[in-house]
C-alpha positions as CSV (number, residue, x, y, z in Angstrom):
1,X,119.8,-202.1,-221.9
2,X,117.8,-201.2,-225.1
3,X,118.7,-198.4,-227.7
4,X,115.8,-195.9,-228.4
5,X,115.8,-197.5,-231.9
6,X,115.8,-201.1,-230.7
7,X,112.8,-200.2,-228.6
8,X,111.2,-198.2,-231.6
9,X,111.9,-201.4,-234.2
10,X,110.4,-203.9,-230.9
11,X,107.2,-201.6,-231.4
12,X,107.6,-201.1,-234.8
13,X,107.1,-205.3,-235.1
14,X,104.6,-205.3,-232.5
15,X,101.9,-203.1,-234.2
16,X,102.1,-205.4,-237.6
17,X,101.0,-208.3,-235.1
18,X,98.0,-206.0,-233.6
19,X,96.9,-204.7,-236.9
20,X,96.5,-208.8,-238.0
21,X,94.5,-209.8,-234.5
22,X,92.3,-206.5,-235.0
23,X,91.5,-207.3,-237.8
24,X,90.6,-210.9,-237.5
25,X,88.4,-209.1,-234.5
26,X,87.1,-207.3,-236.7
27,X,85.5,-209.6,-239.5
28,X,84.9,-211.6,-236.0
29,X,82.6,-208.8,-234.8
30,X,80.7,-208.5,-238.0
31,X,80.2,-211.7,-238.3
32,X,78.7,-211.7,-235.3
33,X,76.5,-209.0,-236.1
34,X,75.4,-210.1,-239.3
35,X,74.3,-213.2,-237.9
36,X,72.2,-211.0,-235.2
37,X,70.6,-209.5,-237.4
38,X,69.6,-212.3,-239.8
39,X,68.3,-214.3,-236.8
40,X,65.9,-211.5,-235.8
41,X,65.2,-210.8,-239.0
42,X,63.7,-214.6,-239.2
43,X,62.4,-214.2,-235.9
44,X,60.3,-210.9,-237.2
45,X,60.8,-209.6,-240.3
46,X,59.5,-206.0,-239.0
47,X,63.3,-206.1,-237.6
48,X,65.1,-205.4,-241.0
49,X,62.3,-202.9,-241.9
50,X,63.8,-199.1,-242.9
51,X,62.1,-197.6,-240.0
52,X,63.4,-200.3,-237.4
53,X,66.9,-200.1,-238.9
54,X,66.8,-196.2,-238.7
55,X,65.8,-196.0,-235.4
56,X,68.8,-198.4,-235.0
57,X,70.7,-196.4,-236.3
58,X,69.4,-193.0,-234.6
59,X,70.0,-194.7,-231.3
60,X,73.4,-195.7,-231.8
61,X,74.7,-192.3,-232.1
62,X,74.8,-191.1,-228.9
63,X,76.2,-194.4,-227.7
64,X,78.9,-194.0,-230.4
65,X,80.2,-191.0,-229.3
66,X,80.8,-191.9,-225.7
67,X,82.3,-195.5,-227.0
68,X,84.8,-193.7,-229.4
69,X,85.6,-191.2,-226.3
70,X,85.4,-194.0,-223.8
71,X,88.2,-196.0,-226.3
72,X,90.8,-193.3,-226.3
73,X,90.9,-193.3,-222.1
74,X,91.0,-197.0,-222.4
75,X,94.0,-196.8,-224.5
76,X,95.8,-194.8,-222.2
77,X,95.0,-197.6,-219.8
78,X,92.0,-195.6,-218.0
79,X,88.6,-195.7,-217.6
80,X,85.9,-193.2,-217.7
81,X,82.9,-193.6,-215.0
82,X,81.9,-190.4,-215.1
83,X,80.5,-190.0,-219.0
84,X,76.7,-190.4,-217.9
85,X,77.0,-187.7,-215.4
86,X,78.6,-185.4,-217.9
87,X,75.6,-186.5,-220.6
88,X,73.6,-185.1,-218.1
89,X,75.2,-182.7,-216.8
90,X,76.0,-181.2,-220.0
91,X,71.8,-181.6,-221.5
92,X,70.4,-180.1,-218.1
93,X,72.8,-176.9,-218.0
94,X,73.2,-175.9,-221.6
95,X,69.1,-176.1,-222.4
96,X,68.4,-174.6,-219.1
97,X,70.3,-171.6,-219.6
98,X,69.6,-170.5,-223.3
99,X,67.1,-171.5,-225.9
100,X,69.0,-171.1,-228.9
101,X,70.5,-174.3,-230.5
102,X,74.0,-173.3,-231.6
103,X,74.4,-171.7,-228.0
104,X,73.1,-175.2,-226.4
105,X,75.7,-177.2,-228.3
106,X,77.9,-174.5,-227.9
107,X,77.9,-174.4,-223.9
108,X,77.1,-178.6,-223.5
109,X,80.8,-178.9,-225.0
110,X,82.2,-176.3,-223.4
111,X,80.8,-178.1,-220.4
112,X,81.9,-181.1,-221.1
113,X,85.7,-180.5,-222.7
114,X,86.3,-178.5,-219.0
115,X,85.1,-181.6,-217.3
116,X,87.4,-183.6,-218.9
117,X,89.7,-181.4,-218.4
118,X,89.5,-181.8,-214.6
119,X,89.7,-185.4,-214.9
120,X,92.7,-185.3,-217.4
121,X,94.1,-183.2,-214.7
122,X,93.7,-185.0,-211.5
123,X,94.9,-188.6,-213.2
124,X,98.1,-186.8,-215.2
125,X,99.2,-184.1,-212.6
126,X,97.9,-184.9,-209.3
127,X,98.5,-189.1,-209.9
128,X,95.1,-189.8,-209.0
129,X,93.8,-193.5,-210.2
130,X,91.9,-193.1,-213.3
131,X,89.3,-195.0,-211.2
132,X,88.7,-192.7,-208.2
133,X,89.3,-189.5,-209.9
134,X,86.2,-190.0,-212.5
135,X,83.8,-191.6,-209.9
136,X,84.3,-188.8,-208.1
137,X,83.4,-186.3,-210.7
138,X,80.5,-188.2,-211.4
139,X,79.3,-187.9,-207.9
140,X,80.6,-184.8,-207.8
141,X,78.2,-183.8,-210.8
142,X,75.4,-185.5,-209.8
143,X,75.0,-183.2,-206.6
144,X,75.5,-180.2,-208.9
145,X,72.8,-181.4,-211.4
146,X,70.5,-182.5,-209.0
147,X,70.9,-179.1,-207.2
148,X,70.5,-177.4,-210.0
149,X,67.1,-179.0,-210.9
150,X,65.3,-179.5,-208.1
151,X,65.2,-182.9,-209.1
152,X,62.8,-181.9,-212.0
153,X,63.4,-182.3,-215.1
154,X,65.7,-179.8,-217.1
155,X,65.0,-177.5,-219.8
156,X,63.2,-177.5,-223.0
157,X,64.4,-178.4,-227.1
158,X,64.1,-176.2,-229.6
159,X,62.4,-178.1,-232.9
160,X,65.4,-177.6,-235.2
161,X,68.1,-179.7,-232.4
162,X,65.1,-182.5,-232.3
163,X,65.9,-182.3,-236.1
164,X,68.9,-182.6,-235.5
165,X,68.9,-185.7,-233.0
166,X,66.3,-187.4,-235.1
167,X,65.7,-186.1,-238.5
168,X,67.3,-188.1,-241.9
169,X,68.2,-186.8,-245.1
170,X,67.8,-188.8,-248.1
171,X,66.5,-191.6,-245.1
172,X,70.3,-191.3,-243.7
173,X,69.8,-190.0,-239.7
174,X,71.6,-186.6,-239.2
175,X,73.2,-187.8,-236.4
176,X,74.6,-190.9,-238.2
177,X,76.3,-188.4,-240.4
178,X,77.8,-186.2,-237.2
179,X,79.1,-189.9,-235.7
180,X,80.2,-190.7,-239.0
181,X,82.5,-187.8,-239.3
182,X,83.6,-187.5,-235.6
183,X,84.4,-191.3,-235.8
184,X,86.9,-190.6,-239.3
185,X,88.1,-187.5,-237.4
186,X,89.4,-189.4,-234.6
187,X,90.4,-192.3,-236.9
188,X,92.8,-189.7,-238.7
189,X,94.1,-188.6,-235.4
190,X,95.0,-192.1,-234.3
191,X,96.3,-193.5,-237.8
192,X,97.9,-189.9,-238.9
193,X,98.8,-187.7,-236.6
194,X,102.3,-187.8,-233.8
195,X,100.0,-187.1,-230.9
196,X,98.0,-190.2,-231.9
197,X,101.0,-192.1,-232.6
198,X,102.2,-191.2,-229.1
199,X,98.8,-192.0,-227.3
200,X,99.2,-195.8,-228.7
201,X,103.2,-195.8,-227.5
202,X,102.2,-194.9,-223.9
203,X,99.2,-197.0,-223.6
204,X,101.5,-199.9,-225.7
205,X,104.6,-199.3,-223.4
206,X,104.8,-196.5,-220.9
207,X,108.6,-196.6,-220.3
208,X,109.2,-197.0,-224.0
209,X,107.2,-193.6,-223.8
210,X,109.3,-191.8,-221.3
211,X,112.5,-192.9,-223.5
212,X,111.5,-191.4,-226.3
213,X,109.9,-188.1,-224.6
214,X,106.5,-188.4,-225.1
215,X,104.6,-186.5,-223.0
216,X,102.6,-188.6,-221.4
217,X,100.7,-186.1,-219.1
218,X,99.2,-183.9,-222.1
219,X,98.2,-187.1,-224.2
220,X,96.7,-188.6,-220.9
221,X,94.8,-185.2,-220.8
222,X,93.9,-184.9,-224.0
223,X,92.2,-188.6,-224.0
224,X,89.7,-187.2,-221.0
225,X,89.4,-184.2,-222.6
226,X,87.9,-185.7,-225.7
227,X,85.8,-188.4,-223.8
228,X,84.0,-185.3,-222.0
229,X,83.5,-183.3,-225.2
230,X,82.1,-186.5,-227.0
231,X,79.6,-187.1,-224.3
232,X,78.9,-184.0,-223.6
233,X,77.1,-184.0,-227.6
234,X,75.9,-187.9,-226.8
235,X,73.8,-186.1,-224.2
236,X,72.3,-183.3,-226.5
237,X,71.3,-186.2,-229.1
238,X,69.9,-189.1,-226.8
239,X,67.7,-185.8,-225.2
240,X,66.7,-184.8,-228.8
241,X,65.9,-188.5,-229.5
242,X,64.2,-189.0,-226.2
243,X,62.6,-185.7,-226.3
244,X,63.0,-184.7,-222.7
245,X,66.0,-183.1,-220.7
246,X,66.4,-185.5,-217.4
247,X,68.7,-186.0,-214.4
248,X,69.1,-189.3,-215.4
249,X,70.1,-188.9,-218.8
250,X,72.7,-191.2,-220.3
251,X,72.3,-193.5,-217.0
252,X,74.1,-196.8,-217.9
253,X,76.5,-195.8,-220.4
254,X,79.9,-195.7,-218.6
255,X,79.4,-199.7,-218.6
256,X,78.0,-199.7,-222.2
257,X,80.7,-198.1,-223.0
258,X,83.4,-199.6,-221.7
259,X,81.8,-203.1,-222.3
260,X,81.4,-201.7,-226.3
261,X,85.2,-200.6,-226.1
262,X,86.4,-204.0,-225.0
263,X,84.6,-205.7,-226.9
264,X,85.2,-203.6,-230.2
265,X,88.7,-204.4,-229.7
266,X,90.3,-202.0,-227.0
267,X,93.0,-203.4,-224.8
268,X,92.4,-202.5,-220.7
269,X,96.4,-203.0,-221.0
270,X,96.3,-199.9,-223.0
271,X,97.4,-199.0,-226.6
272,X,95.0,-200.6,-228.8
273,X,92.0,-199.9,-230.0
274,X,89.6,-199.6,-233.6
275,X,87.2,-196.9,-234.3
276,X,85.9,-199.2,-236.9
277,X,85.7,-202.1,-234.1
278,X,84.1,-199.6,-231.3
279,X,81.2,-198.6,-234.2
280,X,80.6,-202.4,-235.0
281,X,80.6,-203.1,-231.0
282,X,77.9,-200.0,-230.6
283,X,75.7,-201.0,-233.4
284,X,75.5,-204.5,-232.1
285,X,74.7,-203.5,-228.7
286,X,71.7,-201.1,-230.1
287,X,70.8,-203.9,-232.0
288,X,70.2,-206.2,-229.4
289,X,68.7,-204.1,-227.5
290,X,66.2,-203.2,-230.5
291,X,65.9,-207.1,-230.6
292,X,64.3,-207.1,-227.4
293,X,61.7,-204.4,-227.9
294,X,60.9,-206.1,-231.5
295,X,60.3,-209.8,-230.0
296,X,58.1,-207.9,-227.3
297,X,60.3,-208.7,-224.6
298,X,60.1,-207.3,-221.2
299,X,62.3,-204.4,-220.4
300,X,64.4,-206.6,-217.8
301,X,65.7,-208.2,-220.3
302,X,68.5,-205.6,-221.7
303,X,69.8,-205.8,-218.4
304,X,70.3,-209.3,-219.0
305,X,71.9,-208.7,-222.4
306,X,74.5,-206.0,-220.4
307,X,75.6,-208.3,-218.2
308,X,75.6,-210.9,-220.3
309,X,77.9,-208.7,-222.9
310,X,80.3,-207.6,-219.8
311,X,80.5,-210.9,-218.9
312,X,81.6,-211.1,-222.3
313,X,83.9,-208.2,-222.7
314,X,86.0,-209.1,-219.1
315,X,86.3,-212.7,-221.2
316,X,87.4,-211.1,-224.3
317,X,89.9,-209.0,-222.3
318,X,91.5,-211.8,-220.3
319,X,91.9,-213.6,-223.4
320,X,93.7,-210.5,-224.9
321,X,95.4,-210.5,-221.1
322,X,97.7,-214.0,-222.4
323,X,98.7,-212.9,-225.6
């Protein structure tokens, strides 16, 4: 049987091997999406125009958020099915019930960290699959929302969170800047902290976890946790980009963002995955989207491009599956 410190050396030896494939992945990916963009921009040079490329940009922040949250339950060897509901959820309650913009943001991610905090819960303490136990919150929340509204639509903006969701400074989108610093912050947790040393270990090697006492039930809660605050705020910005609170807010994104994860360079094995290569993965799947709209294609045709890109990130996990 293994020491402690023959299993820490083993993992010690394994992570300079994942840090070379991630980043091959990674100059991989923007290769990729370099290449996207110079195509379109060929295609239709309106494409690389700074309006298009902010409004890129602007759209990819709420998508971001979720991604990076979506990343740290993949790494733990979850998933997260129930981040469109809290988007939702989380827009519809908060505007409905106050007016003021620091309260709205205040009580979305309140909203959102507690909802997480019931999934964390019910996968970590009560052993429920990952699977089940967030498709049932977002049922669960769905009811609520939809009881809550009526069915209509949710409450208003004020001006100054629009701003927020859509303004630039300097031509740089606000909310480029929040996803910029929630994406280092996480980043710094992953790279610098023990908690986010001990989140890669348990998704890398439960049992190599349990040996050295990590304690696997508060980082598995703590990975939920964050997934719910983050998309709790993706919801107040795609409603300040899209301009109106709805039910269906953030519909789609638990497969964008697990496809995006994947993709970006998380492992459904668990412990591994890139902030940098979850941002890349985002962008490109805004692009695309954008690339649709620009060549005046019909609508249908991003749900092509998301199957075709799950289709590509269950083929990018299976080859990750044999190494």
């Amino acid at each position: 049987m293994k020491t402690n410190q023959q299993v820490i050396f083993s993992l010690f030896v394994r992570s300079l091997t994942v840090k070379g494939r991630q980043q091959q992945e990674l100059l991989l990916l923007t290769f990729f999406l370099v290449i996207t963009w110079l195509v379109t921009a060929m295609i239709s040079p309106r494409f690389l125009s700074l309006d298009n490329i902010s409004d890129i940009l602007i759209q990819a922040a709420p998508l971001g958020f979720v991604v990076i949250g979506q990343m740290l339950v993949i790494m733990t060897r979850g998933l997260d099915l129930s981040v469109a509901s809290v988007m939702a959820t989380a827009a519809v309650l908060s505007t409905g019930v106050h007016e003021s913009t620091s309260m709205i943001v205040f009580l979305a991610v309140l909203l959102g960290t507690l909802i997480g905090g019931v999934n964390g819960y019910l996968v970590a303490y009560r052993g429920v699959t990952p699977f089940l136990a967030t498709l049932a919150t977002m049922i669960v929340l769905q009811g609520v929302r939809f009881a809550y509204t009526k069915g209509a639509p949710g409450g208003d903006l004020p001006e100054t969170f629009r701003w927020l969701a859509t303004g630039t400074l300097e031509r740089i989108p606000v909310s480029l800047m929040v996803l910029v610093v929630v994406a280092f912050s996480i980043h710094w947790f992953l790279s610098r902290t023990r908690l986010g040393y001990q989140l890669k270990l348990f998704g890398d090697n439960p049992k190599a976890a349990y040996m050295t006492a990590v304690p696997v039930k508060s980082v598995q809660m703590i990975t939920f946790i964050i997934s719910g605050l983050l998309a709790a705020l993706a919801g107040l910005f795609l409603v300040g980009y899209v301009g109106i609170v709805d039910n269906w807010t953030g519909q789609g994104y638990e497969l964008d963002s697990i496809a995006a994860a994947v993709i970006g360079g998380a492992s459904l094995r668990g412990g591994k995955g890139s902030v940098l290569g979850a941002l890349l993965a985002t962008l490109l799947l805004v692009s695309l989207f954008n690339v649709v709209v620009i060549l005046g294609l019909s609508v249908e045709f991003q749900l092509v491009i998301k199957g075709v890109l799950i289709i590509l990130a269950a083929a990018v996990y299976m080859s990750k599956s044999k190494d």
